[in-house]
N, C-alpha and C positions, 0 to 999 in steps of 0.2 A: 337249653332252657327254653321253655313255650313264652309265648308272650303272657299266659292266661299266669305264670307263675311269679309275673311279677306285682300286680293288680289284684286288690280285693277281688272275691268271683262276682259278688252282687254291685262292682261299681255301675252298673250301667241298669238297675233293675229300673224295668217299668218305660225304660227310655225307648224311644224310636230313632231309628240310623237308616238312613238311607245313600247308598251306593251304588254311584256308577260306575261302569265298566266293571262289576263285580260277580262276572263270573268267571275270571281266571287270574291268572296271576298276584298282582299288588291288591288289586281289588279285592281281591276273593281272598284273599289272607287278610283282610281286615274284616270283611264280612265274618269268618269266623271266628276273630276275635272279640268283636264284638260282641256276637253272640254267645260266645263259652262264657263272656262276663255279662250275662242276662240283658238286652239287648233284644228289642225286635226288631229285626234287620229286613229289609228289603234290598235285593242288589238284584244290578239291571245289566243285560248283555245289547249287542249291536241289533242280535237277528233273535229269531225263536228257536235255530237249530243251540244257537249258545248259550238260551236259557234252558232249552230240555236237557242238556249236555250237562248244565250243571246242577240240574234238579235230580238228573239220573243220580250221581255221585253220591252214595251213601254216608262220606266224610262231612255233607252237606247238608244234612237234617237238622233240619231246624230254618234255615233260612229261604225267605221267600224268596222265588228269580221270577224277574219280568223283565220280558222283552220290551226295549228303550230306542231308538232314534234317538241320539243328542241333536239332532239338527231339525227334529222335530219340534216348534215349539207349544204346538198346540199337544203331542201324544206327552208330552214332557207335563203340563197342564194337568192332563185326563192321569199319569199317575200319582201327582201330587194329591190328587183330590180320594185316593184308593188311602191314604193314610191318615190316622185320626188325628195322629200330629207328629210333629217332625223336631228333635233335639240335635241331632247332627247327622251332618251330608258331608259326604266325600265322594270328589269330584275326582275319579280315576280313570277314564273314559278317555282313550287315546288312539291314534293310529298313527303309522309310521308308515312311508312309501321310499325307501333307500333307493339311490340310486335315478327316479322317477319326477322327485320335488322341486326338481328344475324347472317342470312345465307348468305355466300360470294356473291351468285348471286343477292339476295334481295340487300344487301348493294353496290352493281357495282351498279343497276340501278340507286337507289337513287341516288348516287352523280351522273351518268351521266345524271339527268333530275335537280338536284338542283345546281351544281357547273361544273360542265363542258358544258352542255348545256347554261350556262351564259357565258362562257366563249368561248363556237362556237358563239354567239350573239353577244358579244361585238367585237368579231375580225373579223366577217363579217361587223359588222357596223361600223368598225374605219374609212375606208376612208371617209364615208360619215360625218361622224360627224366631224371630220378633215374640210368638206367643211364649216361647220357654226360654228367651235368655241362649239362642241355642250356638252351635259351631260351626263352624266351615273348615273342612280340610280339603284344599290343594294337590294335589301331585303334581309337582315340579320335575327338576331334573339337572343332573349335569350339565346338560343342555340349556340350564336356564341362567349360567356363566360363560359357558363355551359355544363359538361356534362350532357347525357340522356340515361339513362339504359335500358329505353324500346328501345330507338333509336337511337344505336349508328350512322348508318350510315347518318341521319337526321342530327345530332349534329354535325359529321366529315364536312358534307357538309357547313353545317353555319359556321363554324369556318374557313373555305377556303373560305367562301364569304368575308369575313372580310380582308384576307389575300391577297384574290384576287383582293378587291377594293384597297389597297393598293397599291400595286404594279404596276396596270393600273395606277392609279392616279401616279407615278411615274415616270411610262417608258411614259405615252401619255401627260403629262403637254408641254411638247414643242410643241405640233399640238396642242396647246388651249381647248385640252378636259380636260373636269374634271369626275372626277370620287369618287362618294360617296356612303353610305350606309347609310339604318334604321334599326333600330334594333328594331322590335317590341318585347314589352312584350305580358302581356297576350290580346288577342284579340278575338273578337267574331266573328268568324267566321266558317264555315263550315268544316276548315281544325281542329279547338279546341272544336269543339261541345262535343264529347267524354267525354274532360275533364269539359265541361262546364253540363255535365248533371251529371258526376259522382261525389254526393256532397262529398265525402272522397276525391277526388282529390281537388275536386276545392278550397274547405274551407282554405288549407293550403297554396295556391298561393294566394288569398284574402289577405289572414291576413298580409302575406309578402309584399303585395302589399299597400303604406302610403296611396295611392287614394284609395284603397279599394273597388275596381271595375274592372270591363275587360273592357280595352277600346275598341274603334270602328276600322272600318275599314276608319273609314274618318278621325278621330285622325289620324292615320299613313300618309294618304295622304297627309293631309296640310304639314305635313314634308317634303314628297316627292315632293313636288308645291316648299315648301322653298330652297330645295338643288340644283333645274331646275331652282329656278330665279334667276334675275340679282344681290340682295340683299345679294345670297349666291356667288358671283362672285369670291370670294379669298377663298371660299372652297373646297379644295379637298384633299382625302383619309381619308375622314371624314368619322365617325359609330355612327349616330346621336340614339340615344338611346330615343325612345317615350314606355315608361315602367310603366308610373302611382309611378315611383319612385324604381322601384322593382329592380333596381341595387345598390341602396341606403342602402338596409338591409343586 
């Protein structure tokens, strides 16, 4: 089942969405969700080779890619100002350094591209979203309950994504923003392939996991479609957990 099959196709007509980290993975499976339900999308990659990467992609027509810096806050600025206005932002924009996040420098970067670079995005995009009433979606993580020994700094950052949708969805509910988060489990994506090919890892996340599968990158987006529409209109500082149950064990 697509996500676009669960949703009106015109819920999102006329709306603006803008997405980081949306030229692969979780990102880019909401960017084209979005856009199959009418939706002008912009999504943003690290470098230019990730935006031509994803512009090439003929599954991808329709969607604008711009190359983004999260730790930029002025380039961060100069794209908000490329949009005539903004209804909802998700903040998908991550990196992981396994293994490395031990080292003070390695662990600074990490949270400033996974949790403070969300947090230059969201406070650049407050007034605009203040104009429509608009949304904030999160990407959280298992990581934003657990710790993680290869990555601590990975884990510090999710655990502040949690904290930080929080507390937007607090201080901004009076300008009619809402503010929520997903929390993916295991997913199959490029960022977990590592763990997806090393079967000593993966076997024991399975077993834990009731669904006893790695979900999609399009499982996570229908979430993220649900927390942007109107159905989810009395939700915020929500950490909607799509996990195949793996908070459960």
């Amino acid at each position: 089942m697509r996500v676009t099959d669960a949703f009106a196709s015109s819920l999102f007509d006329r709306q603006s969405v803008l997405i980081t980290g949306g030229t692969s993975g979780i990102g880019l499976a909401c960017a084209r969700a979005f856009r199959d339900l009418g939706a002008n999308v912009t999504a943003t990659g690290a470098s230019e080779a990730e935006r031509m990467r994803a512009a090439d992609n003929e599954s991808n027509a329709g969607i604008s890619f711009a190359a983004l810096d999260v730790r930029d806050g002025s380039a961060i600025n100069h794209s908000l100002t490329q949009l005539d206005r903004l209804d909802i932002l998700v903040n998908a924009a991550g990196v992981i350094r396994r293994d490395m996040e031990h080292d003070p420098e390695v662990f600074a970067d990490v949270i400033d591209v996974n949790l403070t670079g969300a947090m230059r995005v969201c406070s650049a995009a407050q007034a605009m979203l203040r104009e429509t009433e608009g949304s904030v979606i999160n990407i959280a993580s298992m990581l934003t309950f657990f710790g993680g020994p290869r990555i601590p700094a990975y884990s510090a950052s999710k655990g502040g994504i949690g904290q930080l949708t929080k507390s937007l969805a607090a201080a901004w509910a009076s300008d009619g923003i809402r503010v929520n988060a997903v929390a993916p489990g295991w997913i199959a994506t490029p960022l977990t392939k590592a763990l997806q090919d090393d079967l000593e890892r993966s076997r024991p996340i399975l077993s834990r996991t009731p669904m006893a599968r790695w979900g999609t990158p399009e499982e996570v987006a229908g979430g993220v479609v649900f927390l942007a529409s109107p159905a989810a209109r009395f939700v915020t500082g929500a950490i909607l957990a799509i996990d195949g149950g793996y908070l459960t064990m």
